[in-house]
N, C-alpha and C positions, 0 to 999 in steps of 0.2 A: 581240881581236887582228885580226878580218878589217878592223870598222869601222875601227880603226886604220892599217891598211894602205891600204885604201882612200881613205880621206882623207888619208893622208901625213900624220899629228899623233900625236905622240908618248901613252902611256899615262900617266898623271902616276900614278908610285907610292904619293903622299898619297890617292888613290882607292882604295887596295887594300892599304895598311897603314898602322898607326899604331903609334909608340912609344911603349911603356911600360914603366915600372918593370923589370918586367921581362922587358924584351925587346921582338921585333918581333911585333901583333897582324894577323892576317888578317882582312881586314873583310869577304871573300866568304864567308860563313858561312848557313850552312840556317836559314831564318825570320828573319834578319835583312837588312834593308834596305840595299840598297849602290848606291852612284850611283858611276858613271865619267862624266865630262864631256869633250868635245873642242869647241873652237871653232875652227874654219872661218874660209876667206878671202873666204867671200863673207858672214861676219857673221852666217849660220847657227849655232847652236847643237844640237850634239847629247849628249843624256843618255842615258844606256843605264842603268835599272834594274831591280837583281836583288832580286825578292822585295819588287815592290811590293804597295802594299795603299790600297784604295780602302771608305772608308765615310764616311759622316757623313749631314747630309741630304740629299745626292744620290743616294744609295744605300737604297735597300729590303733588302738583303741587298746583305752586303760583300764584296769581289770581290778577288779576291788571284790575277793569272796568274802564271807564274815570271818574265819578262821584259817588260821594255818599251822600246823605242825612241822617245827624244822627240825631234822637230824642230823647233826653234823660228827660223822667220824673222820677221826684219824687217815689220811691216805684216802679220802672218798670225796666225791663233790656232795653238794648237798642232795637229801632227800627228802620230799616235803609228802606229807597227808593234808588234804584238804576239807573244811568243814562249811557247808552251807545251811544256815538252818531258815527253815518255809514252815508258815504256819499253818500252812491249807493241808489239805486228805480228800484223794479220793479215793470213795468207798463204793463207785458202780459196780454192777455184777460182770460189767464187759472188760472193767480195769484189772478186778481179782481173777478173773479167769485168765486174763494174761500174763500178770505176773505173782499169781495166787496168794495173795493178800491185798488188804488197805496199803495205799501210799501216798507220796508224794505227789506233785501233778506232774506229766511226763514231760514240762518245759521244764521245770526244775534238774530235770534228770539231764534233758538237754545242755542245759548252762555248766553242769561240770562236766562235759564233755568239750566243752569251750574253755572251759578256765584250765583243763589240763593239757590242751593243744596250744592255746593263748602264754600261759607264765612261763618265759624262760630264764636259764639264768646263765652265768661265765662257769666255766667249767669248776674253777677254786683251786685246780690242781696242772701240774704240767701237762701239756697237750698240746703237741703240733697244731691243732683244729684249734680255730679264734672263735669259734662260730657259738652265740647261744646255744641251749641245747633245754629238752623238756626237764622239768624237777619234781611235775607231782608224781608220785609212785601211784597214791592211790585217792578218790575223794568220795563222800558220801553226803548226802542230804539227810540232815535230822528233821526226823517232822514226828507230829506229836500223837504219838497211837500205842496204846498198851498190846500187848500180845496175849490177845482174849483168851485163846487155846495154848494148852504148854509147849512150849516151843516150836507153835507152829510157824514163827517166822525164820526160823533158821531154815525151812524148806523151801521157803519163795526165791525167786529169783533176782528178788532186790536186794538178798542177802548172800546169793551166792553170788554173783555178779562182781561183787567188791574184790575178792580175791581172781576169780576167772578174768574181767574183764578190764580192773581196777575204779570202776563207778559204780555205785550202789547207793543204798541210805540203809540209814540205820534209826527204828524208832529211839524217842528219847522224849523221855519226863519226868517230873520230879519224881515219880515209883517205878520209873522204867528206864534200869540207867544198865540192866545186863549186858545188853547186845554191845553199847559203847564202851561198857567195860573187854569183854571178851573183845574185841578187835584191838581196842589199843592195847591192849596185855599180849597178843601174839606179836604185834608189829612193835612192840618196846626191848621183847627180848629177841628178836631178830639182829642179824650184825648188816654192817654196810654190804658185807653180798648177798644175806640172802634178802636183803631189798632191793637192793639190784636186780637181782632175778626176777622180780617182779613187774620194772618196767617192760611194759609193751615196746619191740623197737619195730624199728619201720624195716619193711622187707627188704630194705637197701644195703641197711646196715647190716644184716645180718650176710648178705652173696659177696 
C-alpha cells in the first residue's frame, strides 16, 4: 500500500487474488511466493516479493528473506531492498545504549548481513564478467516498536545505519508506518545511479 501510494499506481488485484471454482483465492499466503508488480513513468519497474526464495547454483545454502523489493531500470542490472520482519524487541539498558533505542535482536541484524553477501544475481546487462554479482543495495529488519519520544529514532543507529552502512531496521505497526514510509519515498524517487552509489563494493573493485 505505501509503495503504491508513493508512486501513485494503482495495486492490480490479479497480484493478490485469483478466481476459482470456488470462489476468490488469496495468493498472500505463509511459504508461498507472491509478486505485486507496478510500473512507473520513468519506465522503471518495481516488484515487491513476498516469500521469495533464492537456491540453485548460486547458492551454497538457500536463502529465503520474507520480502524483497526489485527495481528494475532501464540500462541497469537489478537493484533490490530487503525486508525481514522479527517479532521480538530488545528493550535492555546495555542494548539502547548501544545503539540508542529499543530493537531488534542483534541475530536478526546479523542475518541481513548474510542475506546481502548470500543473494546474487547475473548481471541483466552486457558484461564481459559472467560472474554473479551482489543485488541488495540495502536491507532492514521490521520489528514491532512505536517511537515513544518524537523522532527520537531517527537518531539511533539502527536508523542511520541503513543509509551509512546499508542494514538497519526500521520500526513498523499498524500506527507506526512513518520511518517505512520516509525510506521507501527516498529510495523510489532515486534513479539507477544514485542507487548504485549506494552499493558498498569491495576494496578490489574499486584499485
Amino acid at each position: 500500500r505505501i509503495v503504491s501510494e508513493v508512486l501513485g499506481k494503482p495495486i492490480h488485484s490479479t497480484d493478490l487474488l485469483t478466481i476459482q471454482q470456488r470462489g476468490l483465492q488469496i495468493l498472500l499466503q505463509k511459504g508461498r511466493q507472491c509478486n505485486v508488480k507496478f510500473d512507473t513513468d520513468t519506465k522503471r519497474t518495481i516488484t515487491l516479493t513476498y516469500n521469495p526464495k533464492f537456491s540453485g547454483d548460486n547458492y551454497l545454502v538457500p536463502q529465503q528473506p520474507d520480502i524483497l523489493m526489485t527495481m528494475d531500470d532501464p540500462g541497469w542490472p537489478k537493484l533490490q531492498l530487503l525486508f525481514d520482519a522479527k517479532y521480538r524487541i530488545d528493550t535492555t539498558q546495555q542494548y539502547q545504549d548501544q545503539y540508542g533505542t529499543p530493537g531488534p535482536p542483534e541475530d536478526a541484524l546479523n542475518v541481513l548481513h548474510r542475506y546481502r553477501d548470500a543473494i546474487l544475481e547475473k548481471d541483466g546487462i552486457k558484461s564481459e564478467s559472467k560472474r554473479s554479482k551482489r543485488s541488495v543495495v540495502q536491507a532492514a529488519v521490521l520489528f514491532p516498536s512505536h517511537d515513544t519520544q518524537q523522532n527520537q529514532f531517527s537518531k539511533s543507529r539502527l536508523w542511520k545505519s541503513l543509509d551509512k552502512l546499508g542494514v538497519g531496521a526500521v520500526p513498523l505497526l499498524p500506527g507506526e508506518t512513518k520511518y517505512l514510509e520516509e525510506w521507501l519515498t527516498a529510495v523510489l524517487h532515486q534513479g539507477g545511479w544514485d542507487l548504485a552509489e549506494r552499493v558498498i563494493p569491495h576494496i578490489a573493485s574499486d584499485q
